[in-house]
C-alpha positions in Angstrom: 123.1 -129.8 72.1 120.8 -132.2 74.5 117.1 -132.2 73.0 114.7 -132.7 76.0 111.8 -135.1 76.0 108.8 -134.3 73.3 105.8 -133.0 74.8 102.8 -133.8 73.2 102.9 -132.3 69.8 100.2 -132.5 66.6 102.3 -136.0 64.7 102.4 -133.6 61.4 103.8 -130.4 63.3 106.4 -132.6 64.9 107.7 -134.0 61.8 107.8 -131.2 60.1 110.2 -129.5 63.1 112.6 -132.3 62.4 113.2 -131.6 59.2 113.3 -128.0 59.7 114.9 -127.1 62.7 118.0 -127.4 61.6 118.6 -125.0 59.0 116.6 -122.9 61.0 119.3 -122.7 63.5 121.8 -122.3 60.8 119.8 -118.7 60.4 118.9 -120.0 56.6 115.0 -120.4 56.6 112.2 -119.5 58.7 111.7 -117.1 62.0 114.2 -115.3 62.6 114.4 -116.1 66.1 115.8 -120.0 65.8 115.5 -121.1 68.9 111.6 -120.1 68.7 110.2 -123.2 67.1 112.6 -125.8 68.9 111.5 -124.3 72.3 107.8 -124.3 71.5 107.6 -128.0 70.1 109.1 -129.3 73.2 107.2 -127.2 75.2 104.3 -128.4 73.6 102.0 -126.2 75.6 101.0 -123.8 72.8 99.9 -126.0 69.4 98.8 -122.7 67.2 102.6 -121.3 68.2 103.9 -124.4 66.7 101.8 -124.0 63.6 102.3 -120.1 63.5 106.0 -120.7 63.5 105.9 -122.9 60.9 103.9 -120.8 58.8 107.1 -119.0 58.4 109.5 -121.2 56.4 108.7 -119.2 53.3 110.4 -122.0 51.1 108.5 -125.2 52.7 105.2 -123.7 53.4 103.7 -123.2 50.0 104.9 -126.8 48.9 103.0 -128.2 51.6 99.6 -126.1 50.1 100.8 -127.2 46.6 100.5 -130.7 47.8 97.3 -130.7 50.5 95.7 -128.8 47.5 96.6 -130.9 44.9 95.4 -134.0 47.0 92.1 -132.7 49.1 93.4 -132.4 52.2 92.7 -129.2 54.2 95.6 -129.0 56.6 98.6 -128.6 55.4 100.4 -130.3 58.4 98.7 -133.3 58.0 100.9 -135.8 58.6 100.9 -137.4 55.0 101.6 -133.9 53.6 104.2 -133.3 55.4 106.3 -136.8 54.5 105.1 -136.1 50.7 107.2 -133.0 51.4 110.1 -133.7 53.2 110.8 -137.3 51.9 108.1 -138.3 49.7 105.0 -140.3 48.9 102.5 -141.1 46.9 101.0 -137.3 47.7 103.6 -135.9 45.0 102.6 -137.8 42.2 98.9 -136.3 42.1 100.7 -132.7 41.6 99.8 -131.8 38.3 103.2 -130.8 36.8 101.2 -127.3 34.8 99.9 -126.2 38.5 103.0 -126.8 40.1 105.0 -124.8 37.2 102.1 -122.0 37.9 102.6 -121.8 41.7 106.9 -121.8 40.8 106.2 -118.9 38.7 104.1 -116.3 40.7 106.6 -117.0 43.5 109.9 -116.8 41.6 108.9 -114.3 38.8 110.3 -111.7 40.6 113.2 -113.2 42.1 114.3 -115.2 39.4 113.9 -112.4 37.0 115.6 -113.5 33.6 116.5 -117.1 35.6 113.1 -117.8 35.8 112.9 -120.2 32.6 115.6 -122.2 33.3 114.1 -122.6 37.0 110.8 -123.6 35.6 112.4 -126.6 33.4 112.9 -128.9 35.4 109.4 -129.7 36.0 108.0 -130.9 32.9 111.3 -132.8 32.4 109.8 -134.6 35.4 110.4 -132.8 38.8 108.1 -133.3 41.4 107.5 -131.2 44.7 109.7 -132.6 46.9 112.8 -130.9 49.1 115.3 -132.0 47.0 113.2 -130.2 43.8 113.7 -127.1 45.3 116.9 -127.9 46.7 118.9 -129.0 42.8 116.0 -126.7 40.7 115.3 -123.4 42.5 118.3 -122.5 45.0 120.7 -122.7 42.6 118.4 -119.7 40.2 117.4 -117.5 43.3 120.4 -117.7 45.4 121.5 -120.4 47.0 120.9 -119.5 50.8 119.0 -116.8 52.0 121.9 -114.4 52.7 124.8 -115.3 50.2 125.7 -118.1 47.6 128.2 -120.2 47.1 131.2 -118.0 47.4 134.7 -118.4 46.5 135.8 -118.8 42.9 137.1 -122.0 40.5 138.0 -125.0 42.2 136.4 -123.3 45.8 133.1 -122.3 44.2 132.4 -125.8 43.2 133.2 -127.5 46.8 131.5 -124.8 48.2 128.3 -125.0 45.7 128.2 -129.0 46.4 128.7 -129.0 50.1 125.5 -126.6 50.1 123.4 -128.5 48.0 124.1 -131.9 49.8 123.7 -130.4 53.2 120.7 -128.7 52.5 119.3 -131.9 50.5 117.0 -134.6 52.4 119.2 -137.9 52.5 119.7 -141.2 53.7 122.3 -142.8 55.5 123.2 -146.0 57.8 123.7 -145.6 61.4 127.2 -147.3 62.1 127.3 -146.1 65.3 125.1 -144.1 68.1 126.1 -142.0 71.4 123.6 -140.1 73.5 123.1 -137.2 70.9 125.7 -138.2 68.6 125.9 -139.9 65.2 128.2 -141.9 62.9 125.8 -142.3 59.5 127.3 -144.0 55.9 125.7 -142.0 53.5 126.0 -140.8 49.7 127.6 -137.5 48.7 126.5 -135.3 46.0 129.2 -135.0 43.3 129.5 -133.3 39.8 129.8 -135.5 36.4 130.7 -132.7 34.2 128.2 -130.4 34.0 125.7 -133.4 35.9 124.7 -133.7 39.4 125.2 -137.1 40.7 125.1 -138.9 43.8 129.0 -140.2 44.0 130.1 -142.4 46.7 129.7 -143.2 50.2 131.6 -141.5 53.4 130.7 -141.6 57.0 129.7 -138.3 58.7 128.5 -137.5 62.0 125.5 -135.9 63.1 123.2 -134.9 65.6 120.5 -137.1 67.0 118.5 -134.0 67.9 114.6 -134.7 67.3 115.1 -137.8 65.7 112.2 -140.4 66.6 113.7 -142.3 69.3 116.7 -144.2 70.5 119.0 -144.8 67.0 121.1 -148.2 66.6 123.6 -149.1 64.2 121.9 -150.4 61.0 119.0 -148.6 61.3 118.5 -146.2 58.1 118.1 -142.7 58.8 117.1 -139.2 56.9 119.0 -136.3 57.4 118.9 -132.9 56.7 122.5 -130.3 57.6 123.9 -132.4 60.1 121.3 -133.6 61.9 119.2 -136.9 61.9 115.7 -136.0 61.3 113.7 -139.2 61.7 114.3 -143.1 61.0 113.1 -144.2 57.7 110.6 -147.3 56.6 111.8 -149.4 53.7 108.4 -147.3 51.8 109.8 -144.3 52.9 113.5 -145.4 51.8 111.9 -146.0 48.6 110.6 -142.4 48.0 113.3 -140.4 49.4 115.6 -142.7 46.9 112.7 -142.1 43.7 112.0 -138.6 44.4 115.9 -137.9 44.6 116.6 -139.8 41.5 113.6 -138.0 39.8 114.8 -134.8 40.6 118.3 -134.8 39.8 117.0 -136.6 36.7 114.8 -133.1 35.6 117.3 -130.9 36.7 120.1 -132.8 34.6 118.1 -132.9 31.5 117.8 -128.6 31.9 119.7 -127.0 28.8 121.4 -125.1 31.8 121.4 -127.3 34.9 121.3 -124.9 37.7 124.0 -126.4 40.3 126.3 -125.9 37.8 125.4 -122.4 37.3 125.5 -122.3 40.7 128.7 -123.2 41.2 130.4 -121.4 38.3 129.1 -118.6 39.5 130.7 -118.7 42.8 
């Protein structure tokens, strides 16, 4: 799919489209309409649309208050929120880990039900609020996708539980080569070590430039998120995504029951 030319769009509203777009047009999170939010941020025309839309990624949104909160910052699509989220900075380390365990339970009592413990472990064993937190510590408790889990059974539930999880993740990668909208990236797959989730080794993948902050060449490092590029990543922002990764497989792995291996026994 070509991606227009931007319009003029608020910086944290535009980054956040990047990194949410494309599950969104997988039909996984937010409006249910999925080409809403890509047509209104390249419009650019109608900035509380934008926001409005955005509103609605029930699983991003209340991070981004948890954060904002958590820091003194009003908007919640301010710019620095919004990377703290997605990738990370040093936003997620003034969470305090009993309000974000607070804010996990009122949304997930429900949901969770009985799972609700083990979903909650991870954070004093160290998680902090970043994608990838509620990617390896809450999807695999409350259903993996909106819609369905991992399916299949034995050897199938477990490619099928990975291949989720590392799609779904935010990760980095090395552009080896670039065409128009299309990508070649190196990047790390998600494996399991026994019952641990691991990052195993490197593969090349393509993927979609789509809103990707402008023209990609090879070497440049990258985040993506499903199979598109989302932005091009500082060496501080490298840093971060790498940290906050490490930090939260780290907490999930330490869980009496680690949840992607629930997950993906479970089928």
């Amino acid at each position: 799919m070509k991606v227009a030319p931007l319009a003029a769009t608020a910086p944290g509203a535009l980054l956040f489209a990047r990194y949410a777009i494309p599950p969104n047009l997988l039909g996984f999170c937010g409006p249910a309409d999925s080409a809403e939010l890509l047509d209104a941020v390249r419009d650019g025309s109608d900035p509380s649309l934008v926001v409005d839309l955005e509103r609605r990624f029930d699983g991003a949104w209340p991070y981004l208050e948890l954060i904002a909160g958590s820091n003194g910052i009003g908007d919640p699509l301010d710019r620095r929120v919004v990377e703290a989220y997605w990738v990370g900075n040093e936003l997620v380390e003034r969470v305090p880990g009993r309000v974000m365990w607070a804010e996990l339970g009122e949304r997930f009592s429900t949901r969770a039900g009985r799972r609700l413990g083990p979903l909650l472990e991870a954070v004093p064993r160290g998680g902090v609020p970043q994608h990838n937190f509620h990617v390896f510590a809450v999807y695999p408790w409350v259903g993996l996708l909106r819609g369905g889990g991992a399916g299949g059974a034995g050897a199938g539930a477990v490619a099928a539980a990975l291949e989720v999880l590392d799609r779904c993740r935010i990760r980095w990668g090395t552009v080896e080569s670039a065409s128009g909208d299309r990508v070649t990236v190196q990047s790390r797959l998600l494996a399991f070590e026994g019952s641990r989730l691991v990052l195993g080794e490197a593969r090349s993948e393509h993927a979609q430039a789509g809103l990707s902050a402008g023209r990609l060449s090879p070497g440049d490092v990258v985040s993506l998120h499903w199979d598109w590029v989302c932005d091009r990543l500082s060496p501080s922002s490298l840093r971060w995504l790498r940290l906050c990764t490490r930090r939260n497989l780290e907490a999930v792995n330490a869980c009496a029951v680690p949840g992607p291996a629930v997950a993906a026994e479970r089928g």
